[in-house]
C-alpha positions in Angstrom: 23.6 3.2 13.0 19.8 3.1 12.4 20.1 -1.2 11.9 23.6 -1.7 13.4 24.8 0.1 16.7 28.5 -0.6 16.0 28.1 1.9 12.9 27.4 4.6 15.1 31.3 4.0 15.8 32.6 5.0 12.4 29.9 8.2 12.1 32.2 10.8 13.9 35.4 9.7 12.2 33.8 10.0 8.7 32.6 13.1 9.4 36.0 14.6 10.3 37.3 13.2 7.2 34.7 14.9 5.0 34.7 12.5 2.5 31.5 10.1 1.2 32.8 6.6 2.4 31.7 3.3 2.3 29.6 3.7 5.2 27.4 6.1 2.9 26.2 3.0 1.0 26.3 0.8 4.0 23.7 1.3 6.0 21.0 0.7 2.8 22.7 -2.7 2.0 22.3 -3.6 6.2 18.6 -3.1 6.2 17.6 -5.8 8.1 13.9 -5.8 6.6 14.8 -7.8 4.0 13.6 -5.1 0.8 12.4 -7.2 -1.9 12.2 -4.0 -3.7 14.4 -0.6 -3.3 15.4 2.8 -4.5 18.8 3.4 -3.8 20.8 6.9 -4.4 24.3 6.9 -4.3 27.1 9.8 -4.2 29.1 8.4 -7.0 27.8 6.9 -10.5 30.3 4.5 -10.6 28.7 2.3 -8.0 25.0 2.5 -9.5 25.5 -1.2 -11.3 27.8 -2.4 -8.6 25.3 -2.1 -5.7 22.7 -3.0 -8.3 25.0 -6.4 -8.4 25.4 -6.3 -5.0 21.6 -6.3 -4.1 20.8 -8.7 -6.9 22.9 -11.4 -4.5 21.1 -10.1 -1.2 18.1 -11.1 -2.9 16.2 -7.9 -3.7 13.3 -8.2 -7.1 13.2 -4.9 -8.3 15.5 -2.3 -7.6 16.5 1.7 -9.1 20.1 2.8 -7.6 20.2 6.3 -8.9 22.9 9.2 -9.1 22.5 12.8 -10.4 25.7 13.7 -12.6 25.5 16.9 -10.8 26.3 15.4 -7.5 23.2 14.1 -5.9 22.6 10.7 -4.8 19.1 11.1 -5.9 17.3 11.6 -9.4 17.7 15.3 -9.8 15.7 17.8 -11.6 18.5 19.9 -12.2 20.0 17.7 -15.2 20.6 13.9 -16.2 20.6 10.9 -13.8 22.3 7.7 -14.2 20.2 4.9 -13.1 20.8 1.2 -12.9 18.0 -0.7 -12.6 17.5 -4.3 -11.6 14.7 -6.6 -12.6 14.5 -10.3 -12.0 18.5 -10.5 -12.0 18.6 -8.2 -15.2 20.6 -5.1 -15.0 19.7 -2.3 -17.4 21.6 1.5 -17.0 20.9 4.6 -18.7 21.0 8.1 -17.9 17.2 10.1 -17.3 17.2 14.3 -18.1 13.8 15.6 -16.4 12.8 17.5 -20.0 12.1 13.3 -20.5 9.2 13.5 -18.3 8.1 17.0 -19.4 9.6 18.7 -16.1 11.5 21.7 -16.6 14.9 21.6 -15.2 15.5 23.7 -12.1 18.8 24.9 -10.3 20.3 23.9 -6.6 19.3 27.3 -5.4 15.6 26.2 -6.7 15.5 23.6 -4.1 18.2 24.4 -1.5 17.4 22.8 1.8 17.4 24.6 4.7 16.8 23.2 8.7 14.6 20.7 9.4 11.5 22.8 10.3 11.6 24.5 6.8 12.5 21.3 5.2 9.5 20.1 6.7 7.4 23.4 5.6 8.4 22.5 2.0 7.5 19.7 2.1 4.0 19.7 3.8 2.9 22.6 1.2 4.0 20.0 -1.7 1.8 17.4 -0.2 -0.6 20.1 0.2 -0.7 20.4 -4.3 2.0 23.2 -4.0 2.9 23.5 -7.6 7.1 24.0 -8.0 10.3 22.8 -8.1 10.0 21.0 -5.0 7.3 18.8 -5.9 8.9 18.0 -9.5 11.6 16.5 -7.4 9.4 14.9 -5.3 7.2 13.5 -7.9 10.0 12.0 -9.4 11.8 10.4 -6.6 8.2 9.1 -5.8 7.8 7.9 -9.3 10.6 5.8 -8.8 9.7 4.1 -5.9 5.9 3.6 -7.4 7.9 1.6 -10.3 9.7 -0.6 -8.4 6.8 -1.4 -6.2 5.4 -3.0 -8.9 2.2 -0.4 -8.9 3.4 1.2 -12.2 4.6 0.0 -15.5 7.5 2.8 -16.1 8.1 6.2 -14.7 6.0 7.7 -16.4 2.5 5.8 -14.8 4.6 6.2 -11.7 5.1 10.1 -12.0 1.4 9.9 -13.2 0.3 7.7 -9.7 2.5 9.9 -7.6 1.0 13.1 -9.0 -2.4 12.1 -8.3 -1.8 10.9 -4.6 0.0 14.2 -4.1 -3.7 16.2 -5.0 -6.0 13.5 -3.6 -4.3 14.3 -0.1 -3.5 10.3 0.1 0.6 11.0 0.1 -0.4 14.1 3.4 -2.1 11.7 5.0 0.7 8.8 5.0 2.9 12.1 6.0 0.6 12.4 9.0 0.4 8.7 9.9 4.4 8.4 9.3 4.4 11.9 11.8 1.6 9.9 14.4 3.3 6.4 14.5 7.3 8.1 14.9 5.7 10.3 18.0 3.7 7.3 19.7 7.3 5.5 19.7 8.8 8.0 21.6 
């Protein structure tokens, strides 16, 4: 609904059914910005090197669709991820465990979202250099997105570049500008 009003049609209907439909994937693959370069988790591995196909013909670069085996549709510290990743029409999948990256694994309750304002609370305190669970996560997720930037050369430079804007303050302050610019457009 965020790119497309008519989507907002289909929201309440897929939320009675309870089920992860298409329009879970959808709204990614109708960003009208045009992403030259993406990371993309998705509820079901199967569709990690079909939407990796799919963007290759939309014209995205570089791209990481992502799908914890425990469930999440991002890469999880809790045990392997299957990733497909796309590079200059190539696709390469393989499964990532965080013991890979020297992160001990953690459990769902670890990281357990709650509302919005604590949500929020966790995450400011990781920005803040909070040591934890939450910030493996974060890191990870971040390294991701610093790889297929092109800003690092695998995921480990990018958990390396994520970790240091994390305690330079650089990743709080984006946080705030993110916070500033949302709050001026309202």
């Amino acid at each position: 609904p965020t790119f497309h009003g008519a989507v907002k049609h289909a929201i309440g209907p897929r939320r009675e059914i309870g089920l992860r439909t298409v329009f879970n994937v959808l709204g990614p693959l109708t960003n009208p910005a045009g992403a030259r370069a993406q990371v993309m988790g998705v509820y079901d591995g199967g569709l990690t090197e079909k939407l990796a196909r799919v963007l290759n013909e939309l014209g995205c670069e570089r791209a990481m669709i992502v799908h914890g085996l425990d469930g999440l549709d991002e890469i999880s510290t809790f045990g392997k991820t299957k990733i497909s990743e796309l590079e200059s029409g190539e696709i390469d999948t393989y499964t990532i465990k965080p013991e890979d990256y020297n992160i001990p694994p953690t459990t769902p309750k670890e990281i357990a979202g709650m509302d919005a304002e604590g949500n929020a609370e966790v995450l400011r305190k990781t920005l803040q250099g909070e040591k934890g669970p939450a910030r493996d996560v974060i890191q990870l997720n971040a390294a991701a997105a610093i790889l297929v930037s092109g800003k690092a050369e695998n995921l480990e430079e990018g958990l390396e570049l994520a970790g240091e804007a994390i305690d330079s303050g650089q990743a709080l302050e984006k946080l705030n500008k993110l916070i500033e610019i949302t709050n001026e457009a309202d």
